[in-house]
C-alpha positions in Angstrom: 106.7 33.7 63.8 109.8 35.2 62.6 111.8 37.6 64.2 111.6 41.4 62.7 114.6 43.3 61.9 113.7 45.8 64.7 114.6 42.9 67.4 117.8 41.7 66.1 121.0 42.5 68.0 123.8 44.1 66.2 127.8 43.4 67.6 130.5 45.7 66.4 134.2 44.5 67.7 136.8 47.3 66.8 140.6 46.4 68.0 142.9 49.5 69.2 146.8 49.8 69.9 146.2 51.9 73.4 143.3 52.3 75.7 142.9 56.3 74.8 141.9 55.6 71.1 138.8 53.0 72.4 137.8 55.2 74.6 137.6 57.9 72.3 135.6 56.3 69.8 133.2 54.7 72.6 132.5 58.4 73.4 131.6 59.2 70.0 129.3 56.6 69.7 127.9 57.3 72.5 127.3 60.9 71.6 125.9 59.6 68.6 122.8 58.0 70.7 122.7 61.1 72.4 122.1 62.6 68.8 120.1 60.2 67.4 117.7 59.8 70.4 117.1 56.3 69.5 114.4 54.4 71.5 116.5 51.0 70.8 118.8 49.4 73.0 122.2 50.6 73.3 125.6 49.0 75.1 129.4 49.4 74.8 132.1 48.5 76.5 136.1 49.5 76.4 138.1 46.4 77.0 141.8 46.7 77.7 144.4 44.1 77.3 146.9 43.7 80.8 150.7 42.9 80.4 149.6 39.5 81.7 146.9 38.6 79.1 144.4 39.2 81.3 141.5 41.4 79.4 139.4 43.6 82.1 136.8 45.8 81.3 137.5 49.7 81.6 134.6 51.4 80.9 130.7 50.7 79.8 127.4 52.1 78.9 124.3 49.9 79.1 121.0 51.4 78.0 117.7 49.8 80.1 115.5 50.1 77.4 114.2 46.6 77.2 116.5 44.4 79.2 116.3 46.3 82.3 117.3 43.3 84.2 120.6 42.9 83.3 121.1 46.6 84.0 119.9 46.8 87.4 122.5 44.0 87.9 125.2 46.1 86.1 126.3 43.6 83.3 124.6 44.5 79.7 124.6 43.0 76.3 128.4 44.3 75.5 129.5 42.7 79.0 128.1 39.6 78.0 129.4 39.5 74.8 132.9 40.5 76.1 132.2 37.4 78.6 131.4 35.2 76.0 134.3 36.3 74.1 137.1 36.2 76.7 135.9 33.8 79.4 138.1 34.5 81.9 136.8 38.4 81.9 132.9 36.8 83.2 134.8 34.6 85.7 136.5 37.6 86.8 133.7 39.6 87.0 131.6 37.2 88.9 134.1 37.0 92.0 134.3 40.7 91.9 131.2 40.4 93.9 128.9 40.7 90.7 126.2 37.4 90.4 127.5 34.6 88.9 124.2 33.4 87.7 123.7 36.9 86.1 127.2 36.8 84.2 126.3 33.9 82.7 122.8 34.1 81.7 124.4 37.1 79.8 127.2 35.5 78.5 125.2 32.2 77.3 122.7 34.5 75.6 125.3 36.3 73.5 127.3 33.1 72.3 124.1 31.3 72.1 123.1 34.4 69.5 125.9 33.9 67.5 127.6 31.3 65.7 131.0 29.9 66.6 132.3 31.7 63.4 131.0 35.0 64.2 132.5 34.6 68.1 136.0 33.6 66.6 136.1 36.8 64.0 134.9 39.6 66.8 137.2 37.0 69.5 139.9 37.5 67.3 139.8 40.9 66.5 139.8 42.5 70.0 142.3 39.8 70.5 144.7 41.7 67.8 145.0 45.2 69.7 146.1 45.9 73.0 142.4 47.5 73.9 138.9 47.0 72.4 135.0 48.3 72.1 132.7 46.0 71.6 129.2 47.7 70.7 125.8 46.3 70.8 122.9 48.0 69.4 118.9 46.6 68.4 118.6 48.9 65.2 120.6 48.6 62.1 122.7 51.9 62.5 126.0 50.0 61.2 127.0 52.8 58.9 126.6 55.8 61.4 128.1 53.5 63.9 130.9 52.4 62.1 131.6 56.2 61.5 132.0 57.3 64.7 134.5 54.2 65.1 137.2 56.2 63.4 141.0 55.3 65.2 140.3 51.6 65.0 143.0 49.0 63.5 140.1 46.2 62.7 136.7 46.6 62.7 134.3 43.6 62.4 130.2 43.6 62.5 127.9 40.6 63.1 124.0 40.4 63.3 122.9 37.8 65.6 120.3 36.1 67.0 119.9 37.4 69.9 117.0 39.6 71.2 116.7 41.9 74.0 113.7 40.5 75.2 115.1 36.9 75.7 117.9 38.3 77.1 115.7 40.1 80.1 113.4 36.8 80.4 116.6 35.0 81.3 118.2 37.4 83.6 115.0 37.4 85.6 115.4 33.6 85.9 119.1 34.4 86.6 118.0 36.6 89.2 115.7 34.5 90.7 117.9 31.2 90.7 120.4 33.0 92.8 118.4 35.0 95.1 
């Protein structure tokens, strides 16, 4: 059976000189939801770039539409992404207290949705400012999304493969595993 549009998993990665300007545009998206009033599965998450190299995440949304596991464990689609992305981010934010397994059920789902030269493009473009928003949405709103992304140096946008119902299925397990 093949996967309908409705289910596929959208990933924007925008790069920003200072934290401000990510945050800005991560509000405007999210106002846009608010707006909107989509039903579909929303996630976003600031990601700022330490003197030391380190990348830790500042703020993030995660809406528990349909993987309402990974929410209750406080790591959505944009975490996982931004896991996969920077690995040392999920290891980070695993001995912060957070589940291991859960980190990287997420993590493994989002690069496992993606191929190695969709990862390097959105890697490499929060990699070239010293903040970044990764956004992950279910529904196609690419244009309107990309709109409210307006103080952005580079701007990259991948479908994937991913589904939010896989995604939940495997937290569960995730959850269950390390119970």
């Amino acid at each position: 059976m093949a996967k309908q549009e409705k289910d596929t998993l959208y990933v924007i990665a925008a790069a920003y000189d200072d934290v401000d300007a990510a945050v800005a545009d991560y509000e405007a998206v999210k106002a846009l939801y608010k707006e909107v009033k989509t039903s579909h599965d929303f996630d976003a998450a600031v990601v700022a770039k330490e003197e030391d190299g380190k990348v830790r995440i500042v703020k993030k949304h995660e809406q528990p539409t349909r993987h309402g596991a990974a929410v209750g464990l406080g790591w959505g689609l944009a975490v996982g992404v931004t896991a996969a992305l920077f690995p040392p981010v999920g290891i980070g934010l695993a001995t912060a207290g957070a589940g291991g397994a859960a980190i990287g059920a997420v993590a493994g789902h989002a690069s496992g949705g993606m191929s190695r030269d969709d990862l390097k493009e959105l890697g490499e473009t929060l990699d070239a400012g010293q903040a970044g928003l990764v956004v992950v949405y279910e529904t196609n709103l690419a244009d309107q999304v990309a709109a409210n992304i307006k103080a952005a140096n580079r701007l990259v946008s991948r479908a994937t493969d991913m589904a939010a119902d896989e995604l939940a299925a495997e937290m569960k397990a995730a959850e269950k595993a390390s119970a």
